[in-house]
C-alpha positions in Angstrom: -58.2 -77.0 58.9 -59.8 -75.1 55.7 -59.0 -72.0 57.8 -55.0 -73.1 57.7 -55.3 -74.4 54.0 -56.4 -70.8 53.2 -53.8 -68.6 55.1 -51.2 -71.1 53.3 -52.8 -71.0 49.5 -53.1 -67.0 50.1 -49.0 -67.2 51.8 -47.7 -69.6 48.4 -49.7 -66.7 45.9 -48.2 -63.8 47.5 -44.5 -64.6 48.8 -42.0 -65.3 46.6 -40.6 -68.2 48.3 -37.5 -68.6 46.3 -36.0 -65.1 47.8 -37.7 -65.7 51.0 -35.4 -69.0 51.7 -32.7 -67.1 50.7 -32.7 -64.5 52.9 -33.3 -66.7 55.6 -30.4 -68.5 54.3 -28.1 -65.8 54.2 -29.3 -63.2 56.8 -28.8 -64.3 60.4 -31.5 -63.6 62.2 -33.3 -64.8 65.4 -35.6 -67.6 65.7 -38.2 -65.3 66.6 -37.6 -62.4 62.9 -40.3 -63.3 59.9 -39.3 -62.2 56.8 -42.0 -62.3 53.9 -40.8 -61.9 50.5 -43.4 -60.8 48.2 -43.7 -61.9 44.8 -41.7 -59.4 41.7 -39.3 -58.2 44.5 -35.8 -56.9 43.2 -33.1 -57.5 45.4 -29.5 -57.5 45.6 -27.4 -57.7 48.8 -23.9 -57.7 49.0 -22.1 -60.4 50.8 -20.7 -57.8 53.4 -23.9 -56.2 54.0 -27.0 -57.3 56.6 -30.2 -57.0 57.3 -30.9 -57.3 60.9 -33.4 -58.6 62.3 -34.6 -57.8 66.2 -36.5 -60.7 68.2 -40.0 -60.9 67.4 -39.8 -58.3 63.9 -41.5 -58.9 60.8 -40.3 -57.5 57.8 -43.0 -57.5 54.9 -41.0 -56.2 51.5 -43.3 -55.8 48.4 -46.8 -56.6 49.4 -49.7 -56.5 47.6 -51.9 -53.5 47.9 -54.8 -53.6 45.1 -55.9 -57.6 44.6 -57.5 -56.8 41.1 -53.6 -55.8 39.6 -50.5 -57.5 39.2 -47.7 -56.2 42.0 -45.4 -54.1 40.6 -42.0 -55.2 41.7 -40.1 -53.3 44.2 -36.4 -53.3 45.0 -33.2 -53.6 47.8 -30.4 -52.7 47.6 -27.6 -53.0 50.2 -24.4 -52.3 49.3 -20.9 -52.9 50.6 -21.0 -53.1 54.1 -24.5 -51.0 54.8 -27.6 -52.4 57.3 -31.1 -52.3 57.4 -31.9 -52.8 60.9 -35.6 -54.1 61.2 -36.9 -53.4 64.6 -40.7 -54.1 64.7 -43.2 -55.3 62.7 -42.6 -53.3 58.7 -44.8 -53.1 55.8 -43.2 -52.1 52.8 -46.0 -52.0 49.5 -45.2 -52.3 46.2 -42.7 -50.2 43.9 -40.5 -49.0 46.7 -37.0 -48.9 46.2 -34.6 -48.8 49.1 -31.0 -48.3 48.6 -28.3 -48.3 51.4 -24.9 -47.3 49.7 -21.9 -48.7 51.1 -21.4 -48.3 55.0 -24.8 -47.3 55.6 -27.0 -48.2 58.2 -31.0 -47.9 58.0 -33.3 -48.3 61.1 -36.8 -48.8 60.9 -39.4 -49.4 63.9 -41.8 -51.3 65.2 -45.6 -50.7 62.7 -44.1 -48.2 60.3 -44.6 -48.6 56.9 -43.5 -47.4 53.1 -46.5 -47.0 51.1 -46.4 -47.4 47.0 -43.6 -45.4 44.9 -41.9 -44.0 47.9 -38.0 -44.8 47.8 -35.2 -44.0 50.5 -31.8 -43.7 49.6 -29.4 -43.9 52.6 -25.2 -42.6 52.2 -25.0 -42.4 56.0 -27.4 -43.4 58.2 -31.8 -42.5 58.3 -33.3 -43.4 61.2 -36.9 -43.8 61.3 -38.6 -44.3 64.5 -42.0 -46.6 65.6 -45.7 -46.2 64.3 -44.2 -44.3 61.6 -46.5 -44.0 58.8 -44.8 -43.3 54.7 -47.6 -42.1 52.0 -46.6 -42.8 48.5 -44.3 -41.3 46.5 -42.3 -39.9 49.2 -38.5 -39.4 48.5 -36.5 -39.6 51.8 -32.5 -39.0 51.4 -29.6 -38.1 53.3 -27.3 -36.6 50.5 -27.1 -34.1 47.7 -24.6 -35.7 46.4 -22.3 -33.2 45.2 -21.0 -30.3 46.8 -22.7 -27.3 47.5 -21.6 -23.9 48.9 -22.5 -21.5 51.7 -23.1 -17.8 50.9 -18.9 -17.2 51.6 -17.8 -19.9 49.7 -17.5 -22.7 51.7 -18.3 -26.0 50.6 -21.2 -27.6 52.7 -21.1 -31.2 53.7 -22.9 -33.4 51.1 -24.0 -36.0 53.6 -26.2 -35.5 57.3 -28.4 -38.6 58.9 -31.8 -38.1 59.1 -34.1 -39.2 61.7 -37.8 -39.0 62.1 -39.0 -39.7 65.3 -42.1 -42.4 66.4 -45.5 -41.4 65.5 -44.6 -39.2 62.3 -47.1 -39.1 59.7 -46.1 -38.1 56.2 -48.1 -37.3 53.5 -47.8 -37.9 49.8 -45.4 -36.6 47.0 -43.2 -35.2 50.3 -38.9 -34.9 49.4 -37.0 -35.1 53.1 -33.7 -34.0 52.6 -30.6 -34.7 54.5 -29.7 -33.4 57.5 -33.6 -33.1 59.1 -35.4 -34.5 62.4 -38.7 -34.3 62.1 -39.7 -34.8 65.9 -42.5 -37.2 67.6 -46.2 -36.9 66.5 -45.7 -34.5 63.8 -47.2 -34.4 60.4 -45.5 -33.2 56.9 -48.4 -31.8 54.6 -48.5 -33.8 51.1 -46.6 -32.0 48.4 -44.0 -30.7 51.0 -39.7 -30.0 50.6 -38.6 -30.5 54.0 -34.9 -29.2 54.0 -35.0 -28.1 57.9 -35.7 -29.8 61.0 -39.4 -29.7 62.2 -40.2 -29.3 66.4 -42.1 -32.5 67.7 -46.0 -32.5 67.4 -46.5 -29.9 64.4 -48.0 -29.7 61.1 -45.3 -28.5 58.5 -46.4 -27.8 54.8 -44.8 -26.0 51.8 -42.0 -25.8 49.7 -39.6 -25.5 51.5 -42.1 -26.8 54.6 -42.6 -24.5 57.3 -44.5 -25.1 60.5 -48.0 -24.3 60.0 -49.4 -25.2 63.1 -47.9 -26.6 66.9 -49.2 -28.5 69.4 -51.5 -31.0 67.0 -52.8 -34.5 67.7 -53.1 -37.5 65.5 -54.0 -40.9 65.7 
């Protein structure tokens, strides 16, 4: 019983229960979805848009890393008609910002998280696979939006999806920009610009990141 008092005094300190009912109340999701709220969380969804829940995810938004400082607040954003499709168990820590613009759709898998600082803007669509794992103050987006212009003058597309494959690891202070796959059990060095698409199980580093090193292994 004192074990169960616990877990539900730590549960009332931490979530913020006011947004957590409302996103149950407002986000269909199965019987089997969590979805923990954290307290100082910012978050505005649009009466067209969704978060989707799969059977059996847990989506964590804002939680607490260091005990002995108050959470910084985080925020979400999703816009006219966009998604975040939850498809696992998802950590998000504190000071993240995620923004789906309108008609956008964001997947997330099963144990990934978003460590502090880090923010993902979505225009299209980012896919990001299982056991993925988000240092802080990573910037991932899919757009430069504006127009830029090949070497003859032609204008390049402002917008590509991005999708990082299951068992990615990336480091800290890393920029992903649109248009990139970074495939399965690869690592992207801290500090990196990765503005091309990275071969499954390598280490990439540099600005822009190029592939240091194939055939690695990481738990």
């Amino acid at each position: 019983m004192n074990h169960k008092i616990g877990k539900l005094i730590t549960l009332l300190r931490t979530v913020d229960v006011w947004q957590t009912w409302r996103m149950y109340r407002t986000q269909p999701h199965p019987r089997s979805a969590q979805l923990h709220v954290c307290n100082k969380s910012q978050i505005y969804i649009d009466p067209t848009a969704k978060v989707e829940m799969k059977p059996n995810s847990i989506f964590e938004f804002n939680m607490m890393e260091d005990p002995f400082k108050d959470v910084r607040p985080s925020r979400l954003i999703l816009r006219e008609n966009s998604r975040l499709v939850c498809k696992g168990h998802i950590q998000s820590f504190e000071a993240v910002r995620i923004e789906c613009l309108p008609n956008a759709v964001l997947e997330i898998g099963h144990k990934s998280y978003i460590n502090h600082d880090s923010e993902i803007r979505c225009r299209e669509r980012i896919t990001i696979g299982n056991n993925v794992s988000i240092a802080y103050n990573v910037l991932i987006q899919d757009s430069d939006y504006h127009t830029t212009y090949d070497d003859n003058g032609n204008p390049k597309p402002q917008t590509l999806p991005i999708v990082i494959e299951d068992n990615v690891w990336i480091g800290a202070n890393v920029i992903i920009l649109k248009g990139v796959t970074i495939g399965e059990g690869s690592i992207v060095a801290a500090g990196s610009v990765v503005t091309k698409s990275i071969p499954s199980y390598s280490l990439a580093g540099g600005n822009p990141a190029r592939i240091i090193k194939q055939n690695i292994k990481h738990s």
